[in-house]
N, C-alpha and C positions, 0 to 999 in steps of 0.2 A: 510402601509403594502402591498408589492410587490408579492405575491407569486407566485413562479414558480414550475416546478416541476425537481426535478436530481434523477437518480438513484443511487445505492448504496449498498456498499455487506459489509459483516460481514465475517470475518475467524477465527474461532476459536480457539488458539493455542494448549489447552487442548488435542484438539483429532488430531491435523496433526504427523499423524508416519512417514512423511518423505519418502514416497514410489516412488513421480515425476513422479506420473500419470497422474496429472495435467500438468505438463512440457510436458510429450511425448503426449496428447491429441493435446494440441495446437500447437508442434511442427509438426506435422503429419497435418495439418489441414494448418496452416498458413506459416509457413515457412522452409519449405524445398525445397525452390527457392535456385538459382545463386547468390551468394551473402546474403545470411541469415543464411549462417551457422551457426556462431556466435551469432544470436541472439535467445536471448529465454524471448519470450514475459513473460513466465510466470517460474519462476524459483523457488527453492525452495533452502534455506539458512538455515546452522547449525551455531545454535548462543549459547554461544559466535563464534565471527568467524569476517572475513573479506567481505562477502559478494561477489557477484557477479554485476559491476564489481568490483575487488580490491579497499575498502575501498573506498568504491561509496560514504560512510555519511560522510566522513573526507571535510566537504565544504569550507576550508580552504584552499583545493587542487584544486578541483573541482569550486566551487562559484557558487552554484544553488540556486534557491529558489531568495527568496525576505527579504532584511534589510529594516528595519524601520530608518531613517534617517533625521531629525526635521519633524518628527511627518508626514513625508510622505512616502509612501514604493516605493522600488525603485529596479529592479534586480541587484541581487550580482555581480551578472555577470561582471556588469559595472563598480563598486565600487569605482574600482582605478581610472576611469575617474575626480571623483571627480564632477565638476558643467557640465565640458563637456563629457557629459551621451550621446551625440548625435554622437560625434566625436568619443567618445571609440567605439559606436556602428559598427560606417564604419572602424574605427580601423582592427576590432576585427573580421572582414568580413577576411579580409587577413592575418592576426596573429591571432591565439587564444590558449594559453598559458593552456589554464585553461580547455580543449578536452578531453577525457581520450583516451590515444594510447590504439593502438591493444591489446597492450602488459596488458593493463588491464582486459581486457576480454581473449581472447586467439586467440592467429596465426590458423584460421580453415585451415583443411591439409588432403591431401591425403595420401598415398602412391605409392610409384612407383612398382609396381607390374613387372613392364620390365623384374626387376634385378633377381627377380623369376624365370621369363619364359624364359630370356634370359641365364640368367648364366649359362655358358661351366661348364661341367664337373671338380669336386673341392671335397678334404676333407675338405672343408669349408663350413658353412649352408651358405647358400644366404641370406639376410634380405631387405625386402621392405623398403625403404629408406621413413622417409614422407617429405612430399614435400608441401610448402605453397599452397592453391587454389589462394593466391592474387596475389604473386609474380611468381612462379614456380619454387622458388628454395628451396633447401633443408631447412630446419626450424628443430630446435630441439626444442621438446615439452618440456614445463615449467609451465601450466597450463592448465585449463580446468573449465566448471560452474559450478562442482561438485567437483574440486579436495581438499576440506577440508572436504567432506561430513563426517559427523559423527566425527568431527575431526583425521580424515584419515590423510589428507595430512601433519600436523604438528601442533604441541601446538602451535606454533608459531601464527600460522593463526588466533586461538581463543584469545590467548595473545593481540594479535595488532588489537582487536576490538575497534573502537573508544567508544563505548558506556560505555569501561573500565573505559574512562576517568575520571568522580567523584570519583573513590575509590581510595582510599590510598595504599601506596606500601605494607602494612602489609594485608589489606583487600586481594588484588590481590595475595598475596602468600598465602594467606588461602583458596581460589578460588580457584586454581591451585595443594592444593594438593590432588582434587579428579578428575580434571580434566577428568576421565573419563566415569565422568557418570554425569556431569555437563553441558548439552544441550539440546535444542529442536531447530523444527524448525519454520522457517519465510519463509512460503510461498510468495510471491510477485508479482504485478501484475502492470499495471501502475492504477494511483488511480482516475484519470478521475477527479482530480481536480478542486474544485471552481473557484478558484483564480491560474489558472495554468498557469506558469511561462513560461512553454510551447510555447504556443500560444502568448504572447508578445513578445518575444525574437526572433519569425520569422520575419524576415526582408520582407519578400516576400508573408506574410498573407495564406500561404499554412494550419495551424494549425489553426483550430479552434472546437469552442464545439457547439455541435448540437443542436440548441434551444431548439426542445419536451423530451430531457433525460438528457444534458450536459457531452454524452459522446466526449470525444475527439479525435479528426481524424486530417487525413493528406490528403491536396489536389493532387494528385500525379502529378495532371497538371500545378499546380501552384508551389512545390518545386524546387528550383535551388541549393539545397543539401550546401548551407552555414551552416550547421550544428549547429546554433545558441540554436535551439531548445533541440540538446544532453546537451549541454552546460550547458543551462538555468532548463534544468528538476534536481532537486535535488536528484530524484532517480533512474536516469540513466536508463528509461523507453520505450528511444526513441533514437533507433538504425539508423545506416547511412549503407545503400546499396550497398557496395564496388562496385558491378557490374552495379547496375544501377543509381546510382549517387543522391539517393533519401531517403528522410528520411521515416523510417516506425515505427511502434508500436501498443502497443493492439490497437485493435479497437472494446472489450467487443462484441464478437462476434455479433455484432448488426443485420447481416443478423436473426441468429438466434431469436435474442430478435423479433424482428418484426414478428416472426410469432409463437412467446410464447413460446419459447424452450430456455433454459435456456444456458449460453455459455459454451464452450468446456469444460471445467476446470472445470467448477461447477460440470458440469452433469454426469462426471468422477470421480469425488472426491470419494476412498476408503473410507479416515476415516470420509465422510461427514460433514466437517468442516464449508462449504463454504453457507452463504445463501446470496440472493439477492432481493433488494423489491426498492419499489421510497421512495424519501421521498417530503414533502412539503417543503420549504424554503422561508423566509423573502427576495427576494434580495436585497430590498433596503438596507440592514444592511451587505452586505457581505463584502467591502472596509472596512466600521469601526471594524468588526471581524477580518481582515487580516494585520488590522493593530493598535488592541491593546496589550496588556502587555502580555509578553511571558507566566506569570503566573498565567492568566486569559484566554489564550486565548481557551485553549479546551473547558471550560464550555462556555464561550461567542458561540465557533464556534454550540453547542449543544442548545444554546438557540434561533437560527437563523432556528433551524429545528421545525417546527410548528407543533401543534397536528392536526391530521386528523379529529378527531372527532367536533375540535371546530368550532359552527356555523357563526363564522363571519372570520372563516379560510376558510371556505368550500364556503362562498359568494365572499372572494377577490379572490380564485382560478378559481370560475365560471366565473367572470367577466375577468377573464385574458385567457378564452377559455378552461380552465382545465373543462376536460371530470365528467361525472359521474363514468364511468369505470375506469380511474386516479385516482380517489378520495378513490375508495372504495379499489383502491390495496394498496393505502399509509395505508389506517385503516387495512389494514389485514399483511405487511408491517413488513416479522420478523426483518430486520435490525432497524427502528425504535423502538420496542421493546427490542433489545440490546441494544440503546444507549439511551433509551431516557425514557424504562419501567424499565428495568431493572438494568440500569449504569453500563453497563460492557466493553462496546466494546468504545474502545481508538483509536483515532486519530495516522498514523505513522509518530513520529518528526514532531508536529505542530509548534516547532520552525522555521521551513520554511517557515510558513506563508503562504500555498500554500490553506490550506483548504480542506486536501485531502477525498476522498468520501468511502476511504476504512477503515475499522475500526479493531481493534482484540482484541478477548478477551485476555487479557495475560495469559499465561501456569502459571496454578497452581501448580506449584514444590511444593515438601513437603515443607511445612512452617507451624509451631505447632502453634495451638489456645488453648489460656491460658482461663481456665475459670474464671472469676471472679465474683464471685455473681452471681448473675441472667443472667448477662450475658457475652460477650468471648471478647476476645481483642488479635492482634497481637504481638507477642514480637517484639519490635521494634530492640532488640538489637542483631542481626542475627547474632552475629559475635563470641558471647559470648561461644555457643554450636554447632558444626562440624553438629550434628544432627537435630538442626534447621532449617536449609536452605539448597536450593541447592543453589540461585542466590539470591543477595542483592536488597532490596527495588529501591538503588539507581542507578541501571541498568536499570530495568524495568522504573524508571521513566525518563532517557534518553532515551529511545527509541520512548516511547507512553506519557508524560506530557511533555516535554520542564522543567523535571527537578524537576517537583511541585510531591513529595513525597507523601500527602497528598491523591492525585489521584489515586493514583494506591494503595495504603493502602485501604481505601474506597472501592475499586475496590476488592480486595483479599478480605476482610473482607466478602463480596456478597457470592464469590465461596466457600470459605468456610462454608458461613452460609446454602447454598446451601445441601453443605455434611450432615452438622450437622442437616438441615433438614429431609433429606430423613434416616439419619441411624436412626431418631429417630422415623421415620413411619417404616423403615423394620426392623430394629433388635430392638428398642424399649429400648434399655439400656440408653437413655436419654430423656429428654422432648424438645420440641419444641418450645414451646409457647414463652421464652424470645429471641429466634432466631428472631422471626417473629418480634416483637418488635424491637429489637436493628437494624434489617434493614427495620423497617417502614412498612413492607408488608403482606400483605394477605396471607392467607392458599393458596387460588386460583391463586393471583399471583405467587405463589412458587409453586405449584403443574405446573401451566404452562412454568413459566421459568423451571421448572425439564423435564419438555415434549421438550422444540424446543431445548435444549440443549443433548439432550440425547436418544429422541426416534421419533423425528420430520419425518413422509412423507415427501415424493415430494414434493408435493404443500403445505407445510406449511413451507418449506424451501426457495422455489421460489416463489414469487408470481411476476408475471409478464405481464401486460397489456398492451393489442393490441398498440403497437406504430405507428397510423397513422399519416407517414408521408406528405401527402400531406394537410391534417388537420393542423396540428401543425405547419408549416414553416409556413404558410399563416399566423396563427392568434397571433403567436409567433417574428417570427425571427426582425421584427422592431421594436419592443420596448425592446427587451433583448439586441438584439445588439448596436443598435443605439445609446443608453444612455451610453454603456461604454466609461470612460474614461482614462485618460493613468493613469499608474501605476497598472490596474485591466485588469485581463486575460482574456481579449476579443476579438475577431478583429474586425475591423467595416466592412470591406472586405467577406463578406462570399457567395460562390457559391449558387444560388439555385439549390439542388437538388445535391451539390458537397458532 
């Protein structure tokens, strides 16, 4: 047992109303440089929908992430190389087929304001012409990071969500005829992945993850803007700098972490969806996680997260230089508690086998709980009654299981038993007791899942410990780094101090 430590955030989908307070926090903070117009570290998505950029999950297009291939994983990216995985690589330096253009994100643009100021005397209004920042010349707008918000810009956009793809054309016309009250949102952020795809796909070792938290960063001195890294990220997380030739992305505002303040986004958040804690992890099990059975692989990826409390957890951490102060923020640690006390918060698309570190609880649309005897069960069969469902089982399990139904059933089953809990302590028209039972749990467990879910402080939201850096690289960075090997999202190349 290897333990290290990663951080890690939880988003709730329950409560995000969609407001991109979190987009304009970090927007305002991070990038509103020459060349970042276009990008938004952290955006926020009406699902059903196409996403930002356009149909970013369709990996068929794109080829992010990592395929499993006799039993070894290999990036998509290369695929078509076939055995020469080396040569696609230098290929693909000068060709790369598989980028997403401008046009998937949007032409950032001005206006020419001249035609305003300038315009002679006319019965005609004058109009500011927009005009590309890239090129200078006129550009007609066709998009934008918001243009399906709310399903605003066209059914279409919610239609030609890939995650449609499991349901049947009769399912998909029954979806569609309430179409407009059939959405929430998918806040997103980059997920600072285990196993990030990221970071192997730089040809030039500019990407890597930072020993003491495994956040992921971009060397700006070492980038020469091969863009292997957009490529390679499955969730199109990691934007290229038109003006200054350089790859950028979140960087989990780690200034701030470092001095206990929680990042932009979090610390903004309206509907306070957003919590953030470390967790402990097995490394030596992370390759065999990232590269078993599509249908195993979220619980595999949850058994690789260790308890804090256990004493021979807390001796391989000591020995590996993990702090006391480390140790006690993993025990106190809401996102462990979501994924690990609670079983609620889901992995996004672990079919990419990235391992990613950001988790959600999935939005409880109305979905009716049948009582049966003692205790409640979901109607499996959503399709039966308009009033049953908003969205299908088999949505939500493309998004957050890699498909495994089961997971996300189990998962609903909680939030609901959650409800059925609390209305039977405040309105008292039911009993409780076969609640707690059918999900295994304590009064006290449920009175606290009812607290960090619904009434949680600050600091039981974030919990967030001193990250010293000059500690941590020293007694860290050669034995996390050094052991990696190819096929696993590491560089051996890492700046000290970069």
């Amino acid at each position: 047992m290897d333990v290290r430590v990663h951080v890690s955030m939880v988003f709730n989908l329950d409560k995000c109303i969609g407001c991109h307070t979190c987009s304009i926090s970090c927007k305002n903070i991070w990038t509103d440089r020459e060349g970042t117009e276009y990008m938004w570290w952290n955006n926020v998505e009406t699902r059903p929908g196409t996403g930002y950029p356009i149909k970013w999950e369709d990996q068929e297009k794109f080829r992010g992430g990592w395929v499993k291939e006799n039993g070894k994983l290999r990036l998509k990216l290369y695929q078509w190389a076939g055995s020469l995985e080396r040569i696609g690589a230098l290929l693909s330096l000068f060709y790369n087929p598989f980028l997403p253009s401008i046009d998937a994100y949007y032409h950032p643009w001005t206006y020419a304001y001249k035609y305003l100021f300038d315009a002679p005397l006319s019965d005609d209004q004058p109009t500011a012409k927009p005009i590309s920042l890239i090129s200078g010349e006129e550009v007609e707008i066709k998009g934008g990071p918001n243009w399906d918000d709310d399903l605003g810009g066209s059914p279409l956009y919610a239609y030609n969500d890939p995650n449609l793809g499991p349901l049947s054309k009769e399912e998909k016309e029954m979806l569609f005829e309430i179409e407009r009250v059939v959405f929430f949102y998918l806040p997103r952020i980059c997920n600072h992945c285990m196993n990030a795809p990221c970071v192997s796909a730089c040809p030039s070792g500019a990407m890597y993850k930072r020993a003491e938290d495994g956040i992921v960063l971009v060397n700006q001195n070492h980038c020469r803007g091969w863009r292997m890294c957009i490529a390679g990220c499955p969730y199109k997380k990691v934007y290229y700098n038109w003006s200054t030739g350089k790859a950028e992305k979140c960087i989990l505002c780690y200034p701030r972490l470092e001095s206990g303040q929680a990042p932009a986004c979090f610390h903004s958040c309206v509907g306070r969806i957003r919590y953030f804690g470390v967790l402990l992890y097995d490394y030596s099990r992370v390759e065999e996680v990232a590269n078993s059975d599509l249908n195993e692989i979220v619980q595999k990826q949850f058994d690789i997260i260790l308890d804090p409390y256990d004493p021979k957890v807390i001796e391989a951490a000591k020995k590996n230089g993990i702090t006391d102060e480390i140790i006690e923020a993993a025990q106190k640690s809401p996102v462990y508690k979501f994924i690990k006390k609670f079983r609620v918060a889901l992995p996004l698309h672990p079919e990419y086998r990235t391992l990613p570190m950001l988790f959600y609880v999935p939005p409880l649309l109305p979905i009716k709980a049948n009582k049966a005897g003692d205790t409640f069960e979901i109607d499996m069969d959503l399709f039966t009654n308009i009033e049953k469902y908003r969205l299908p089982i088999k949505y939500f399990a493309s998004m957050f299981s890699a498909g495994n139904e089961k997971i996300i059933t189990d998962v609903f089953k909680r939030l609901i038993g959650l409800r059925l809990y609390r209305r039977a302590k405040t309105v008292g028209d039911t009993e409780y007791l076969s609640v707690l039972k059918e999900l295994n749990m304590s009064e006290e467990d449920m009175e606290e899942f009812f607290y960090l879910t619904s009434i949680a402080k600050f600091e039981d939201r974030f919990v967030i410990p001193s990250f010293i850096r000059e500690i941590k690289v020293e007694q860290l960075m050669e034995p996390l780094y050094y052991k990696a090997k190819m096929g696993f999202a590491m560089r051996q190349k890492i700046e000290r101090g970069g």
